[in-house]
N, C-alpha and C positions, 0 to 999 in steps of 0.2 A: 504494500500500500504506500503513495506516495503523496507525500505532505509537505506544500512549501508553504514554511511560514511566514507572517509576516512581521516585517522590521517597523517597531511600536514607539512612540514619540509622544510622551506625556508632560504638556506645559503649563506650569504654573496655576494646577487644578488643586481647588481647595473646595469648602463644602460646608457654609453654614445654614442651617437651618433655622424654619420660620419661626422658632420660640429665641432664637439668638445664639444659639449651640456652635461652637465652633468645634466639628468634628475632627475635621483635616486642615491644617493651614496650604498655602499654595506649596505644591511640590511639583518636581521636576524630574525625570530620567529618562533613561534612553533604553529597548530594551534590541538585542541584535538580531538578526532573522534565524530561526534556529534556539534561541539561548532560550534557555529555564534561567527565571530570576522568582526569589522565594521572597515573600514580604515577611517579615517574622516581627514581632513586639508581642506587646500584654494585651490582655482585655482592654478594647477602649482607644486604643492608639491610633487607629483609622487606616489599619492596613485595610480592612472590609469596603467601606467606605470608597478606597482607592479602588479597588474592583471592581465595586461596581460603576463608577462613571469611566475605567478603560472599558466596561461590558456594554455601557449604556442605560443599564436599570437606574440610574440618576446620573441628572447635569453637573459638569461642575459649576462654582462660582461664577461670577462675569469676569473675563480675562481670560481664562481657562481655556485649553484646548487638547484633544487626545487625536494623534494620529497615524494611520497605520497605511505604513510605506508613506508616498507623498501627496497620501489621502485625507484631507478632514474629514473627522468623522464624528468630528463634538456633536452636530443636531442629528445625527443615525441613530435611529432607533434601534435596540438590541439585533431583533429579528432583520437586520439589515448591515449590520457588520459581520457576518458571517463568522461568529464566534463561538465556541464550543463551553460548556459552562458544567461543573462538577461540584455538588454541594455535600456537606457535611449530612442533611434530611436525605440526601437521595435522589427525592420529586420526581419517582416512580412515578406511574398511572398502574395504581392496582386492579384496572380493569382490563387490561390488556397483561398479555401474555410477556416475555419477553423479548422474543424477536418483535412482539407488537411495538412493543418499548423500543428497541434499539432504530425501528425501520420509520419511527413517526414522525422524525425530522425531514425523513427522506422527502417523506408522502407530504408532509406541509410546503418542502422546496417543489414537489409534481416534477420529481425523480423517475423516469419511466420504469415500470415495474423489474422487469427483466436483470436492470442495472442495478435497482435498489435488492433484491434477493441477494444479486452477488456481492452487493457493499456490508449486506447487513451477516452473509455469511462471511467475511473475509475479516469484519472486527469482531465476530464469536467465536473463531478461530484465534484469533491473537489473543482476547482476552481468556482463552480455554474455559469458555462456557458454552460452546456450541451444543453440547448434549442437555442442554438448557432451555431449551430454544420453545417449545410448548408449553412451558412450566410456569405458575401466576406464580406474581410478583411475593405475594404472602407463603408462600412454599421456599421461597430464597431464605439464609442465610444472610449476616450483615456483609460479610465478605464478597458473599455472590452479589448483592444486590447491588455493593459499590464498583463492582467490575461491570453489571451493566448498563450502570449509569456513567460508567466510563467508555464501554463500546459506542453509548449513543451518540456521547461528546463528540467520539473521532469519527463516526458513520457518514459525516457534513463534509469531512474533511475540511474543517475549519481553519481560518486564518492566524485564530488565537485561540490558545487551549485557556481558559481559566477555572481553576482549579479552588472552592475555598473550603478548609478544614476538612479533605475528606474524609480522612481516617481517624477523625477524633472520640468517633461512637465505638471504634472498635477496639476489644482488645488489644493487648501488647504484643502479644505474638503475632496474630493474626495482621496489628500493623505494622509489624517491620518486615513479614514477606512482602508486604503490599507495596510498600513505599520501596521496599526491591525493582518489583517488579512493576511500577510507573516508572523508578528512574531509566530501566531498561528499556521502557517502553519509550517514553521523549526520546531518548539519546537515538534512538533506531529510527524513527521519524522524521526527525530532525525539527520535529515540529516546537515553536514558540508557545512558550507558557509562561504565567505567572501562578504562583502557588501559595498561597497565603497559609497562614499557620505561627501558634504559640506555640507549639514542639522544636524547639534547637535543633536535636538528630533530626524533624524530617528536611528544616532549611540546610542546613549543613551539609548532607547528605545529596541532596535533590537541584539545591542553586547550582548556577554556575558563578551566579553571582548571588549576596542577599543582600535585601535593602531592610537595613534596622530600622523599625517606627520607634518614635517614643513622644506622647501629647499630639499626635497631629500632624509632626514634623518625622522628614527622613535624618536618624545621628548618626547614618552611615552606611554607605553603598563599598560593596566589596567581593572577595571571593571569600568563601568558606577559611582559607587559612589567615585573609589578614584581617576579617572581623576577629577569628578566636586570638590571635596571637599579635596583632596590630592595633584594636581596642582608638578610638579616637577623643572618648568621653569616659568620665566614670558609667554613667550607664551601661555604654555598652558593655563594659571590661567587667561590671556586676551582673549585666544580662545575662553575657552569654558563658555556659558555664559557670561552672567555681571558680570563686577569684580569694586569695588573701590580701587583706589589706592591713599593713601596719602605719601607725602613726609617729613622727617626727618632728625634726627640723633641721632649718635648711642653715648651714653656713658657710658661705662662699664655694656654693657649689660641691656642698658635702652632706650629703645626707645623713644625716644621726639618729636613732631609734635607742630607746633605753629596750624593747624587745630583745635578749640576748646579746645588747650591746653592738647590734649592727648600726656599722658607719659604712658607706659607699661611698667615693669619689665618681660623680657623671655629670657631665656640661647640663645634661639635661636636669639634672637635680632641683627644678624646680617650684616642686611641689613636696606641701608636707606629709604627704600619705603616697608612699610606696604598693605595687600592687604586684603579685606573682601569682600562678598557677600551682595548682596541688604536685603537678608532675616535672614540673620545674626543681622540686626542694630536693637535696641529697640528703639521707642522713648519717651522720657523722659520731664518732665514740664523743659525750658530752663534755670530758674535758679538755679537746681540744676544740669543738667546735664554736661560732661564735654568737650562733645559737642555743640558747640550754632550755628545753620548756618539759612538762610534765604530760605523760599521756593519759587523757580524760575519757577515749570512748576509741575505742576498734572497730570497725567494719567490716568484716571478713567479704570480699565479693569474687572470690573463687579464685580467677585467672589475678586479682588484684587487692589488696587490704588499704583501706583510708584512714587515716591515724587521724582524731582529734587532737588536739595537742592545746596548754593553756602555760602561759606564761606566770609570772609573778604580780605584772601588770594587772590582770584580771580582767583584760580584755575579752576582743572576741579573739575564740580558736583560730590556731593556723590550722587548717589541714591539707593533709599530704599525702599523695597517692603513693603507693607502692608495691613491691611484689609480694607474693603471698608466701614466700619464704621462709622467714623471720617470723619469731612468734614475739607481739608486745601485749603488756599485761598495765590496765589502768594501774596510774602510779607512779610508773617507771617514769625514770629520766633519760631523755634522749637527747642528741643533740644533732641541730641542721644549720645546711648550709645553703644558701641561693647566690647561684653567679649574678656576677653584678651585669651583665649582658640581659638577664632573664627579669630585672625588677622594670617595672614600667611606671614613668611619673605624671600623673594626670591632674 
């Protein structure tokens, strides 16, 4: 099956509403023809929001403009952007069957019959629900149900796949074969999506790029490795993943912490609150390390163990990822180390 997407251009679209709400402020990106870009934030942030006036189910602001290729397409109504759409409900028609379900886009575009059998047999084949195909909607599974509201999506062969929270109703297993098996599916496509979601693994995993919401606003467009490891805001570097954060101060370009006595020399040193990843920390024999803190709680996670760890400070815990090796016992004194390459100052 062949899918060219299209190259997406969203300007300066914001979105208040009639009571005064300011959902979205004006935002802007680029998305490339081909590319999966994830919107990821919290409840409320107006990644949703964003979708739907790229979908069309609302306008932006006055100014605002969405365009695809070097198309306006701000005043097109959904059913005329030729966009594919994947929701967290599903939005089944439990009266129809499944191939009913998959083929009804076809039959509303007056898809000649012949073509649509072979379109609507070529996405129940890919989604491997083809032995599916007579079976009502209430006889599905969550799993099956979200694969044939994903067949339907792609039956149009859309310009734009949009995707919002689909896997959030389902289980944990059941959604990480899933978000498997979409990333394999866009990638094989080639087809252009935007994928909305408050799951980290499914952005991380699925973007090629992600755009971080936070209030309305985007605090950071990237790829998966320089949002987790490149961080541009405290938000982000608190969002995404575990982050520790210790507190200091600055002098002349020296960061000092009474936490275990850590000082760092970095141009960048210009903030009082240092921030490291759990998997970044070494741990070290406590008396020479220059870190020394106490360990408050274990996490055994099979392939990996997460040490609480609390200082004398009485802060909050560092913790720290590591292998499942070592056995530590609330109490014990340990001692760590962070390259001064791995602290980040925000």
């Amino acid at each position: 099956m062949e899918t060219t997407g299209a190259r997406v251009r969203v300007e300066a679209c914001g979105k208040t509403f009639p009571d005064g709400t300011h959902a979205l402020e004006p935002i802007s990106f680029e998305i490339a023809r081909g590319e999966t870009v994830a919107m990821l934030g919290p409840s409320g942030c107006g990644k949703t929001t964003a979708l739907r006036i790229i979908a069309g189910l609302m306008g932006p602001d006055a100014g605002g403009s969405v365009w695809f290729d070097d198309e306006d397409v701000t005043s097109l109504p959904i059913e005329r952007r030729h966009v594919g759409m994947v929701f967290q409900s599903y939005a089944l028609f439990p009266n129809m069957t499944v191939e009913g379900n998959v083929a009804y886009g076809l039959k509303i575009r007056k898809v000649p019959k012949a073509e649509r059998a072979a379109r609507v047999g070529e996405v129940l084949d890919m989604m491997h629900i083809a032995e599916l195909a007579d079976r009502a909607i209430d006889q599905l599974s969550g799993g099956q149900r979200q694969r044939v509201a994903l067949a339907r999506a792609l039956a149009v062969r859309p310009r734009l796949l949009l995707l919002d929270e689909p896997l959030t109703a389902l289980d944990a297993s059941l959604r990480e074969r899933l978000r498997t098996e979409i990333d394999a599916l866009l990638r094989s496509l080639g087809i252009t999506a935007v994928y909305v979601t408050h799951d980290q693994s499914e952005a991380l995993v699925l973007g090629d790029r992600v755009i971080v919401m936070e209030k309305g606003r985007i605090a950071q467009i990237g790829t998966a490795r320089d949002i987790y490891l490149k961080p541009q805001s405290r938000f982000v570097a608190e969002f995404i993943g575990t982050m520790n954060r210790i507190e200091g101060s600055i002098r002349t370009g020296r960061f000092e912490s009474a936490v275990g006595g850590l000082a760092v020399e970095r141009a960048d040193a210009n903030s009082a609150a240092a921030f490291f990843r759990p998997e970044s920390v070494r741990l070290e024999r406590p008396e020479s390390a220059p870190f020394r803190l106490t360990v408050e709680r274990v996490h055994f996670l099979g392939a990996s163990q997460r040490l609480h760890l609390r200082g004398a400070d009485a802060g909050r815990p560092i913790i720290v990822d590591t292998d499942n090796r070592a056995s530590y016992a609330p109490g014990a004194l340990v001692g760590i180390a962070v390259a001064a390459e791995d602290l980040l100052f925000l």
